[in-house]
Every structure is written in C-alpha cells, then in structure tokens.
MARSETOR-993375 format. One record per residue: residue number from 1; y, z, x of N, C-alpha, C, O in turn. Coordinates in nm, 4 decimals, decimal comma. Example, Ala and Ser with C-alpha at 12.3 -4.5 7.8 and 13.67 -1.06 7.14 Angstrom:
2
1 -0,5690 0,7800 1,3190 -0,4500 0,7800 1,2300 -0,3300 0,7800 1,3200 -0,3319 0,8465 1,4236;
2 -0,2250 0,7080 1,2850 -0,1060 0,7140 1,3670 0,0030 0,7870 1,2900 0,1138 0,8039 1,3409;
***
This chain:
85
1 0,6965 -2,1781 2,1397 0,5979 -2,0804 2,0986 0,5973 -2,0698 1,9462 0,7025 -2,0551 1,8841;
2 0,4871 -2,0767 1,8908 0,4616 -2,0710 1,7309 0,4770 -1,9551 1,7122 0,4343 -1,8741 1,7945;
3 0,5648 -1,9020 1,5600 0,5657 -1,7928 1,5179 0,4741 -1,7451 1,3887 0,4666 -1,6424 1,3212;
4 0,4170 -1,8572 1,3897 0,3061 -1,8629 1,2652 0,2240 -1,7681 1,2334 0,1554 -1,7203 1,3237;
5 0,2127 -1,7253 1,1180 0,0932 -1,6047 1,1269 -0,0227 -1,6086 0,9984 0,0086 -1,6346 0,8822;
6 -0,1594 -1,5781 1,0430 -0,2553 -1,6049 0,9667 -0,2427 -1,5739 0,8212 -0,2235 -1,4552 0,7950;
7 -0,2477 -1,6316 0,7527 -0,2287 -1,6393 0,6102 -0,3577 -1,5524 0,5256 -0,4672 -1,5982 0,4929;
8 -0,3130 -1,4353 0,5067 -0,4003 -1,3685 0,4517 -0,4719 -1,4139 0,2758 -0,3927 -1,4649 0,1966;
9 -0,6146 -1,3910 0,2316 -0,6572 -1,4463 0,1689 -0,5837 -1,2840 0,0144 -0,5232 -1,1796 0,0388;
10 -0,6227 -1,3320 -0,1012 -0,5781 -1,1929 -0,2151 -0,6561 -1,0566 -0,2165 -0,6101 -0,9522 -0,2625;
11 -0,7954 -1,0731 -0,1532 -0,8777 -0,9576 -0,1472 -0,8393 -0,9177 -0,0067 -0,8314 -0,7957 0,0079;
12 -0,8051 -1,0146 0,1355 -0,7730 -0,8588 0,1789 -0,6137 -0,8772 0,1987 -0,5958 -0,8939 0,3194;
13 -0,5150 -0,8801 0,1429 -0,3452 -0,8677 0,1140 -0,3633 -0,7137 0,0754 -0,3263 -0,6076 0,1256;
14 -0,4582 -0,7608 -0,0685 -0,4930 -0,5901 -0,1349 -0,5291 -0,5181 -0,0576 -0,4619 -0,4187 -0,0297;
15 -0,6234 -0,5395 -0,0097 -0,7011 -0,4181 0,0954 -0,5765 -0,3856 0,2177 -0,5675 -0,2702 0,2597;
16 -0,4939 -0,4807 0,2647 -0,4084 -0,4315 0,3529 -0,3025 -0,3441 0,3014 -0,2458 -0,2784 0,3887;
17 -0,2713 -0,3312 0,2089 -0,2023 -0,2900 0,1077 -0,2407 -0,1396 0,0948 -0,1689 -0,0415 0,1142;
18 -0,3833 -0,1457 0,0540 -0,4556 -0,0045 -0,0131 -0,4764 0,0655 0,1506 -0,4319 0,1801 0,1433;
19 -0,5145 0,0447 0,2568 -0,5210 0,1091 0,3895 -0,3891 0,1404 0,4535 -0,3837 0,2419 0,5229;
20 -0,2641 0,0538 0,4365 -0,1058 0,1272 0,4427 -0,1304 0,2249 0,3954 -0,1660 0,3204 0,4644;
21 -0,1206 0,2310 0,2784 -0,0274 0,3807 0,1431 -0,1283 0,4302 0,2221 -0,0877 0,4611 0,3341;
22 -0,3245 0,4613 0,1911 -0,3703 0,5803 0,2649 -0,2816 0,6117 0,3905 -0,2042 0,7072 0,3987;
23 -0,3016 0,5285 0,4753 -0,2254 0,6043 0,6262 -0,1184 0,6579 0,5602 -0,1478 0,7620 0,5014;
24 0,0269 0,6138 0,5463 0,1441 0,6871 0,5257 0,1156 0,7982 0,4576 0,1793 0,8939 0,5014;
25 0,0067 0,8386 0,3184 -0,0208 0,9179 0,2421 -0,0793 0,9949 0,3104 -0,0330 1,1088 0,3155;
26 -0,1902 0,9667 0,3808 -0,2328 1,1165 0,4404 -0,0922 1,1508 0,5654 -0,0332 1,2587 0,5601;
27 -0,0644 1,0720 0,6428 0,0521 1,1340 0,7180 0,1336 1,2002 0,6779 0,1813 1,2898 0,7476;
28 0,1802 1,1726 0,5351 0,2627 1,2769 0,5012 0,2316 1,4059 0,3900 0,2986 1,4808 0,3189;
29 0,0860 1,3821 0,4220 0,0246 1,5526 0,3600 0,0031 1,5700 0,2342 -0,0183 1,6772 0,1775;
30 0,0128 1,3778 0,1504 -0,0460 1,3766 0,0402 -0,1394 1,3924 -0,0205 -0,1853 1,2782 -0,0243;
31 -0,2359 1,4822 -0,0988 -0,3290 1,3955 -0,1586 -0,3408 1,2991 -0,2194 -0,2335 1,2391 -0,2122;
32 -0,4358 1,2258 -0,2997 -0,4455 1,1314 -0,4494 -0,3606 1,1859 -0,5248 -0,2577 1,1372 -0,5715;
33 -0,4125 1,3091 -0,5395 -0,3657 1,3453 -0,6487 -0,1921 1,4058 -0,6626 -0,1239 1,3841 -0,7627;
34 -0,1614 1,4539 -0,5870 -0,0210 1,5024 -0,5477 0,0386 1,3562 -0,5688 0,1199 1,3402 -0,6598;
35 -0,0039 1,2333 -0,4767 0,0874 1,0966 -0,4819 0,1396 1,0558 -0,6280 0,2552 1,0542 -0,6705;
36 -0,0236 1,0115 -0,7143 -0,0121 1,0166 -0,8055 0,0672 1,0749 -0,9393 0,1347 1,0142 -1,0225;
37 0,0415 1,1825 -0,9309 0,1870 1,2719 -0,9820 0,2711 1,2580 -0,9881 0,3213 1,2581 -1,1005;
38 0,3481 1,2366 -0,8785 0,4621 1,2278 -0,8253 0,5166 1,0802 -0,8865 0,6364 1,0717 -0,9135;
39 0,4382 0,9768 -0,9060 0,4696 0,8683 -0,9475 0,3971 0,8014 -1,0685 0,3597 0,6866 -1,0923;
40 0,3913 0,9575 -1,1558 0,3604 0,8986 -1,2448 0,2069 0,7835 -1,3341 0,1778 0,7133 -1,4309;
41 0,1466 0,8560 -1,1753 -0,0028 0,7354 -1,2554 -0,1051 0,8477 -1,2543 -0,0887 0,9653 -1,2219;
42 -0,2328 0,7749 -1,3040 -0,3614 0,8727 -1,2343 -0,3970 0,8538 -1,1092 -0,3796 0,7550 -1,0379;
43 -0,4566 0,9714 -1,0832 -0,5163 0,9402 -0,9566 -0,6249 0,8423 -0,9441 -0,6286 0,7690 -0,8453;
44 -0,6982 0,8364 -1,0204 -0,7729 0,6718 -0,9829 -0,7380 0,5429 -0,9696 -0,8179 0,4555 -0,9357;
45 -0,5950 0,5196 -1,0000 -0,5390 0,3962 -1,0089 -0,4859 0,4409 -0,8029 -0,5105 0,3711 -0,7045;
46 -0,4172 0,5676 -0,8074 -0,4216 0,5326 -0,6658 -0,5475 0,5190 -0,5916 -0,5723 0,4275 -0,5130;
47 -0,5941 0,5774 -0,6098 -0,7657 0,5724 -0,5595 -0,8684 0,4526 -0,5109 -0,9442 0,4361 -0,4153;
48 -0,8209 0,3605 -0,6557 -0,8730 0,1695 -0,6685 -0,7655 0,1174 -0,5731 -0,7969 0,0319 -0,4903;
49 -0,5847 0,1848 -0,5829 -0,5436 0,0901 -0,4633 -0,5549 0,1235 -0,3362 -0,5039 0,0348 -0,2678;
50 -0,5943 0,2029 -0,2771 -0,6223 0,2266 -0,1548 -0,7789 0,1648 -0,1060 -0,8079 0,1218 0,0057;
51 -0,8332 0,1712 -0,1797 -0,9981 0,0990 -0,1649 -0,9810 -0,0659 -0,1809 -1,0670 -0,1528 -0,1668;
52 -0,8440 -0,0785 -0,2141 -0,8571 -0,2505 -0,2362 -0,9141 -0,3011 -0,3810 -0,9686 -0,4114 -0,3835;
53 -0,9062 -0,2429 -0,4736 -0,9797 -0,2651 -0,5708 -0,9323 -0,2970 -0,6998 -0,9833 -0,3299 -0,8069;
54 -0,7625 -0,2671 -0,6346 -0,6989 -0,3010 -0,7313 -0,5167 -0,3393 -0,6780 -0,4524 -0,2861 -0,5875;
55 -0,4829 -0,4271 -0,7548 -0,3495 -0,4730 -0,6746 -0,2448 -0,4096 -0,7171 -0,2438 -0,4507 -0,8331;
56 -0,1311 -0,3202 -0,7067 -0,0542 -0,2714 -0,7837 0,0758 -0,3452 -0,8590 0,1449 -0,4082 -0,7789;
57 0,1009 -0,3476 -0,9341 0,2398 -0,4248 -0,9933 0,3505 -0,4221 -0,8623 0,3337 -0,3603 -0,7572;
58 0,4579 -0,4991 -0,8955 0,6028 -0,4660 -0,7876 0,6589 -0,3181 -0,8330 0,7130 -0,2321 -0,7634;
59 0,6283 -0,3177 -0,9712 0,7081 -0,1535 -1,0057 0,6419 -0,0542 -0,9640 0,7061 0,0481 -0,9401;
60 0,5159 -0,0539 -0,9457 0,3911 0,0329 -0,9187 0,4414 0,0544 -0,7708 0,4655 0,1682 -0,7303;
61 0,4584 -0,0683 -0,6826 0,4076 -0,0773 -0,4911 0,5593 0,0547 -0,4911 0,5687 0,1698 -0,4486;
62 0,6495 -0,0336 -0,5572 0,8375 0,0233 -0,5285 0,8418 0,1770 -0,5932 0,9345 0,2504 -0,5588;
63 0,7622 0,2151 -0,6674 0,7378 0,3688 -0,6752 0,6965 0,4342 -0,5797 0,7549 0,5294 -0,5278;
64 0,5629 0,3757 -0,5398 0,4981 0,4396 -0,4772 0,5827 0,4853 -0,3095 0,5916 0,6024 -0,2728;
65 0,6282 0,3854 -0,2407 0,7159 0,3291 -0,1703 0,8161 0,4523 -0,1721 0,8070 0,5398 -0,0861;
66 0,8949 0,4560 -0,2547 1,0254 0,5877 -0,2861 0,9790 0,7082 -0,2194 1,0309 0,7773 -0,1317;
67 0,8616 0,7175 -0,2860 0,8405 0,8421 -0,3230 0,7225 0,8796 -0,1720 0,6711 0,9909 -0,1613;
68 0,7000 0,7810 -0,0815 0,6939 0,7972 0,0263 0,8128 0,7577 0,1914 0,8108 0,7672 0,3142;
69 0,8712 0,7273 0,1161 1,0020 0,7253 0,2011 1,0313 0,6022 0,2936 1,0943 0,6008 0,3993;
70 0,9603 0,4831 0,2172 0,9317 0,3524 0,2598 1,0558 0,2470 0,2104 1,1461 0,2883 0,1377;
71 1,0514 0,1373 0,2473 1,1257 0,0334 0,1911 1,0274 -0,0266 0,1222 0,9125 -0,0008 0,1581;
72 1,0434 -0,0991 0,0336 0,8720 -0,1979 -0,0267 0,8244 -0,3234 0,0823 0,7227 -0,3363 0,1504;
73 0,9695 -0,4254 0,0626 0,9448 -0,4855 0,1622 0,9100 -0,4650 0,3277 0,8469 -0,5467 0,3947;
74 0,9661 -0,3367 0,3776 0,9111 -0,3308 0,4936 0,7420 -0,2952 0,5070 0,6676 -0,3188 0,6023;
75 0,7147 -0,2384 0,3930 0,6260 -0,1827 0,3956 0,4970 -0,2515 0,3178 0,3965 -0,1878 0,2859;
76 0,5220 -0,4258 0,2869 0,4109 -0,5197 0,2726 0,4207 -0,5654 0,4141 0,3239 -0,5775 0,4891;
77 0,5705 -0,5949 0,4513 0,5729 -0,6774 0,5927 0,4426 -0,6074 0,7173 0,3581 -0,6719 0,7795;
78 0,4691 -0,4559 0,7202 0,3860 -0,3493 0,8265 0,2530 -0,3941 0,7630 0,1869 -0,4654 0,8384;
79 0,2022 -0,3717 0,6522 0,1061 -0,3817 0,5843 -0,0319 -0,5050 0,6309 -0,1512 -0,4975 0,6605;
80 0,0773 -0,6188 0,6136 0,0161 -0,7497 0,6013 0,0033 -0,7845 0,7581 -0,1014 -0,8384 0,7942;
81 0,1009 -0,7576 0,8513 0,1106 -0,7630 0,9914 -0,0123 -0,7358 1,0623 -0,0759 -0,7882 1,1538;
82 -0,0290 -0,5733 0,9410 -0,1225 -0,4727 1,0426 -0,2880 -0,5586 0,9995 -0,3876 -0,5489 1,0711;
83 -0,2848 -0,6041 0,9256 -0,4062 -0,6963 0,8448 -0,4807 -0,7995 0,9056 -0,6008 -0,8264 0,9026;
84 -0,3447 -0,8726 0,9839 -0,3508 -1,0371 1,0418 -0,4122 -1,0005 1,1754 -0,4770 -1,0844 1,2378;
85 -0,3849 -0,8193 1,2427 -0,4550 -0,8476 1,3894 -0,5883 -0,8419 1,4014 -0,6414 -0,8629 1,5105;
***
C-alpha cells in the first residue's frame, strides 16, 4: 500500500496554512486582533495569512504556534494533511 501523498502546489500550502491558524484561532476565542498582539504583529499580516495571501516566515508560523498551544511542525503536518483531502 502507497503512503504517498498529493504534493501540494505554494498557493494552496499557504492557504492550508491560513485556514489552520483561523480554525485553532477562532476555537480558542481569538480574535485578529487579540492573536496578533499577542505575537507581536498587526493584525493584517494575520489577516493576509489566514486568507492565503501571504506566507508567514518559520519565526512568524513558531510564534504564532506558542502562543496557540501548537507544535509548528505538527501543526503544518495537520495543516497540509487537512489540504490534500
């Protein structure tokens, strides 16, 4: 049995990316703007990454990540998984 999995293209990696953080973010009663804060950016930079519109750095994803109570890597792995179905 192949364990192979569809190789996502860079526009939607991002977009799988920017539809994670929303889910976990609204689940845990964030706004934009509260997230943001909290880690230090504006809220439009979270805003562009949740819309896919923008890719975040590794220091950017691993903030964001903390400060939602994520691992980074688990949380491209869920991300990209949730993308490929």
């Amino acid at each position: 049995m192949s364990t192979r999995t569809r190789r996502l293209s860079r526009k939607q990696s991002t977009a799988a990316i920017g539809d994670y953080l929303r889910e976990i973010r609204t689940a845990e009663g964030l706004s934009q703007e509260a997230l943001a804060v909290k880690a230090g950016l504006d809220r439009k930079t979270v805003n562009r990454i949740e819309n896919g519109l923008f890719s975040p750095s590794i220091d950017t994803l691993v903030r964001l990540c903390q400060i939602l109570g994520k691992d980074a890597g688990v949380f491209l792995n869920e991300s990209f998984k949730r993308a490929a179905r």
